[in-house]
N, C-alpha and C positions, 0 to 999 in steps of 0.2 A: 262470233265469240271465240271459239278454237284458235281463228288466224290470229285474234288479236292476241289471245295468252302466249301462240307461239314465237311472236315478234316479241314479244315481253320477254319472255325467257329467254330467247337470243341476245338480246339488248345486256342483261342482264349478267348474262353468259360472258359476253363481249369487255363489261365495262369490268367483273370480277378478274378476267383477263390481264386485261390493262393496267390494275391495280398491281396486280399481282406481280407484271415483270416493272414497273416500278421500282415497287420495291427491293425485287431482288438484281437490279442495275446499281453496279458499285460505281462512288462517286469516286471520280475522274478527277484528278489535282489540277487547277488549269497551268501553263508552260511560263516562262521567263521568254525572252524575242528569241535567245540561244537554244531552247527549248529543253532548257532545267527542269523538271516538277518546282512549281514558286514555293519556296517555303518563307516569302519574305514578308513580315511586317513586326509586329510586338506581340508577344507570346509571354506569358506569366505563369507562375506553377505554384504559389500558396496552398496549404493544405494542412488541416488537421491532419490527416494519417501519420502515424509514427514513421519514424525510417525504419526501426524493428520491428518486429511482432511481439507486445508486451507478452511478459511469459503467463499474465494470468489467461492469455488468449496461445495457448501452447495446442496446434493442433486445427485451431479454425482459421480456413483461409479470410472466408469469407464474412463482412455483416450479415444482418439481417437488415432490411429496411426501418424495422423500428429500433435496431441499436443504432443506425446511422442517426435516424433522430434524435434519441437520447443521446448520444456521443455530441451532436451537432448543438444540442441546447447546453447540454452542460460544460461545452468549452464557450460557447456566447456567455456562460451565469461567469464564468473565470476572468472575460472580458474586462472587467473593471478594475479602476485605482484604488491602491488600497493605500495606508500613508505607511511609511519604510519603518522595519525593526529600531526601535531604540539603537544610537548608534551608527548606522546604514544611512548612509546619504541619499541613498536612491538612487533612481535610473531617469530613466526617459517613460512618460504615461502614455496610457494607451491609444492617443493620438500617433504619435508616432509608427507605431506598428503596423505591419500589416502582413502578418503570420496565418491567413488563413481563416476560412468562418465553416468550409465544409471538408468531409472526407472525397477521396478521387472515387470517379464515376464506377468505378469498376467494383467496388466495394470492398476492396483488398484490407487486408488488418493490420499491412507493413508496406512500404514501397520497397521492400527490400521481396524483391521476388521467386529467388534463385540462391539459396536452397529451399524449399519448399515448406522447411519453417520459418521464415523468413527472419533469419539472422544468421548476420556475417559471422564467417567461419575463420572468424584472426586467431592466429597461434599466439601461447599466455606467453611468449619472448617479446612480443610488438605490446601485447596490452601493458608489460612490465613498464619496456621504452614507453609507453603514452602514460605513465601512471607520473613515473619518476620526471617528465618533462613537463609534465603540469603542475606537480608538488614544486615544481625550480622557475617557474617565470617569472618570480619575480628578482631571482640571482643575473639572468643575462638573456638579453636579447635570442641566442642559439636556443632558448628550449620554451622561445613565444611560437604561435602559428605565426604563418605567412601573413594570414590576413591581421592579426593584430597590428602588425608590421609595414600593413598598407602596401603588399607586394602582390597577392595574388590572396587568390580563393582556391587555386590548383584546378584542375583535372583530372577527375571531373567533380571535384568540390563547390565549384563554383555553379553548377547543376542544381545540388540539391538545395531544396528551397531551405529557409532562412527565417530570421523573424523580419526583415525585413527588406525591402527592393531585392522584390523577385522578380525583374522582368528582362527580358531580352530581343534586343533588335535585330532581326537576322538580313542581311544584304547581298544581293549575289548578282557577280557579274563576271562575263565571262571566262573560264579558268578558274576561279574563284568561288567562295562564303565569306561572309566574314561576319562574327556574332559579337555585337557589344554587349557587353553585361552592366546593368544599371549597377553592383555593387562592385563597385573599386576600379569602376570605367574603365573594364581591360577591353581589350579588342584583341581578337582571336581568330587570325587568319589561317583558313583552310584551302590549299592548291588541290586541285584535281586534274595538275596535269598527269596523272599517271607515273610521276620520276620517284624512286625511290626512297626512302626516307638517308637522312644524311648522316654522316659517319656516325658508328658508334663510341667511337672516341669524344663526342658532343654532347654534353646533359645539359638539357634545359628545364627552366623552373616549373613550366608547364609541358612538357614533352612537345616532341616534333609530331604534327599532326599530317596526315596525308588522308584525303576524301576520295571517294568514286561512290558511283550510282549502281544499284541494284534494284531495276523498277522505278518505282517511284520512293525509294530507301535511299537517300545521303547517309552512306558508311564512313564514320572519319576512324580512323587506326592512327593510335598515338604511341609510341615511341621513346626512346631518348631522353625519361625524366631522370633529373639530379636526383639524390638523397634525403634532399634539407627540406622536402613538403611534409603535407597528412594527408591525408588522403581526403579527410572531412574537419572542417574545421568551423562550424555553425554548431551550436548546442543543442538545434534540432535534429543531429542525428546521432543525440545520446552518447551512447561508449564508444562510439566510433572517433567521435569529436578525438583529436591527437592521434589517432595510430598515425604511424609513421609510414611513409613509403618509400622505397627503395629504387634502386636503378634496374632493378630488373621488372619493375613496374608495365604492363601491357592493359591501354584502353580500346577497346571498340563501343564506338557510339552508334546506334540508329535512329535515324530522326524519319518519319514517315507521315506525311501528312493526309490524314484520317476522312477530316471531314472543309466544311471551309471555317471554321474555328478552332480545331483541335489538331497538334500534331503530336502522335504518340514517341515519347523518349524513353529508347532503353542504351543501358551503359553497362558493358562486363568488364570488370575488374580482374587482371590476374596478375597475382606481385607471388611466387611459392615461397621469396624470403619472409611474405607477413601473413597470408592465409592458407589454409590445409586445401585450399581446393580456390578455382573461380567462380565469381560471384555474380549476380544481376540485379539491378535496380530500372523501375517502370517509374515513369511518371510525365502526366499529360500536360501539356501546355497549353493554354488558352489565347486565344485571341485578343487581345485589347485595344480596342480602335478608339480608346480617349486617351493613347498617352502618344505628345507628340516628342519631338526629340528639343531641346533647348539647351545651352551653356549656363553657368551659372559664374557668376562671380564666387571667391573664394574671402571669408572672412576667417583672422583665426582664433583658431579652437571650434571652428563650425567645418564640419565633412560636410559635403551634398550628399554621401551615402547614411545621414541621420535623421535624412528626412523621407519619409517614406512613400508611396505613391497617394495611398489615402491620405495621407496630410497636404500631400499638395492638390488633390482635387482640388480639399477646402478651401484650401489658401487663393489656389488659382479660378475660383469658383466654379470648379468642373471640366478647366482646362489642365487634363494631368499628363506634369513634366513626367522627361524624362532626362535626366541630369545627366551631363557628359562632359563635365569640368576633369579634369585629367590630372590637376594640382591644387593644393591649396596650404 
């Protein structure tokens, strides 16, 4: 009896062991043939979380599991059509959309991470510029965003999630990334040969991007943006939507890939012509292995960035595009 509880407890000993370094063995990114960490397929970032921290939440980082709930049901009760103000022609219903149904895992009360209230710290000279260019769009094309304009979503604008086509196909091959973005099918070539970024006599509308590896971390360092973006140009990142960004604009992205679904994104912002300090924003990207890549014919007056990924589940009975018409 003795021998046998001893071998029992051994056993037991053994398998508590086993469990244990398990779990505490971190999951290993598998390589590209070149031996990249792979961060290659389609990655989506929808999300109720604010880009700020609402100020009635001035101070708490974090939910609780039952605000997550509550937060999670009372943005599903908002889900629905409602018929437009006397007047108001409408929009697009809630087919169309596809904004998000949960808060990020993390339980954060902003994806705005960095200052630790989690709200961007723009000087009142930029919010003036973003006040007086949104009171004037409808005087002249110069004080629309970029993305009304069908030019860009900027960098790293075109990051933060949206109401709709949130998703991203990242592709890499040797020397190279390159991330299509399902809204306004830009393609976003990142070199990692090491060469430095190019004259500064050169603004581009998205800055000049240069990547390298840190670990299993893709760092891209952007550069070289023109004058004429915002920095955020989606309605889902509130007061942000219009500030302007300047040439003395500086992004670092990290792209790190967590688990085999999730790759953690963070992006610091530092422009000192439009914020009192540098900024960070967090936000995860998920995996999505139902959307494949597809063209679309162009009809007009129809974008393929007006149809949104849940609509085309529907449409395609489960088979969800992902549009890369480039004109229409």
């Amino acid at each position: 009896m003795k021998l046998r509880l001893l071998v029992i407890t051994v056993l037991l000993a053994f398998i508590e062991a086993l469990l244990a370094a398990q779990v505490a063995k971190p999951w290993t990114p598998p390589k590209t043939p070149d031996g990249q960490p792979d961060l290659q397929g389609v990655w989506t970032n929808p999300t109720i979380t604010p880009f700020e921290r609402p100020r009635e939440l001035a101070g708490k980082e974090f939910l609780t599991e039952k605000e997550v709930k509550e937060l999670e049901a009372r943005a599903a009760g908002n889900r629905v059509d409602r018929p437009p103000e006397p007047g108001d022609v409408g929009a697009y219903n809630q087919f169309w959309f596809d904004s998000g149904t949960s808060v990020v895992k993390s339980r954060r009360t902003s994806l705005v991470i960095d200052p630790t209230d989690g709200r961007v710290p723009v000087k009142p000279e930029a919010e003036a510029r973003r006040d007086y260019d949104l009171a004037h769009v409808a005087d002249s094309y110069q004080y629309m965003s970029l993305w009304d304009r069908c030019i860009t979503r900027g960098i790293p604008g075109g990051m933060f999630p949206a109401g709709y086509n949130n998703a991203y196909r990242i592709v890499q091959i040797p020397g190279y990334i390159i991330i299509f973005y399902e809204m306004i099918h830009n393609a976003r070539i990142i070199p990692l040969d090491g060469k430095p970024h190019i004259s500064s006599g050169v603004k581009l509308w998205d800055g000049d991007p240069r990547g390298h590896w840190e670990g299993n971390t893709l760092v891209v360092d952007t550069t070289n943006y023109n004058n004429k973006g915002w920095i955020a140009t989606s309605a889902a990142t509130g007061r942000i939507k219009g500030i302007p960004q300047s040439e003395a604009l500086h992004v670092v992205e990290r792209f790190t890939r967590v688990d085999a679904d999730t790759i953690s994104y963070e992006v610091t912002i530092d422009d000192p012509n439009i914020y009192t300090r540098p900024w960070k924003v967090a936000i995860p990207l998920s995996r999505n292995r139902t959307i494949r890549s597809s063209s679309m014919p162009a009809t007009k007056g129809t974008k393929p960035s007006q149809i949104s990924s849940a609509a085309a589940a529907l449409l395609k009975g489960g088979d969800l595009f992902y549009f890369t018409a480039s004109s229409w």
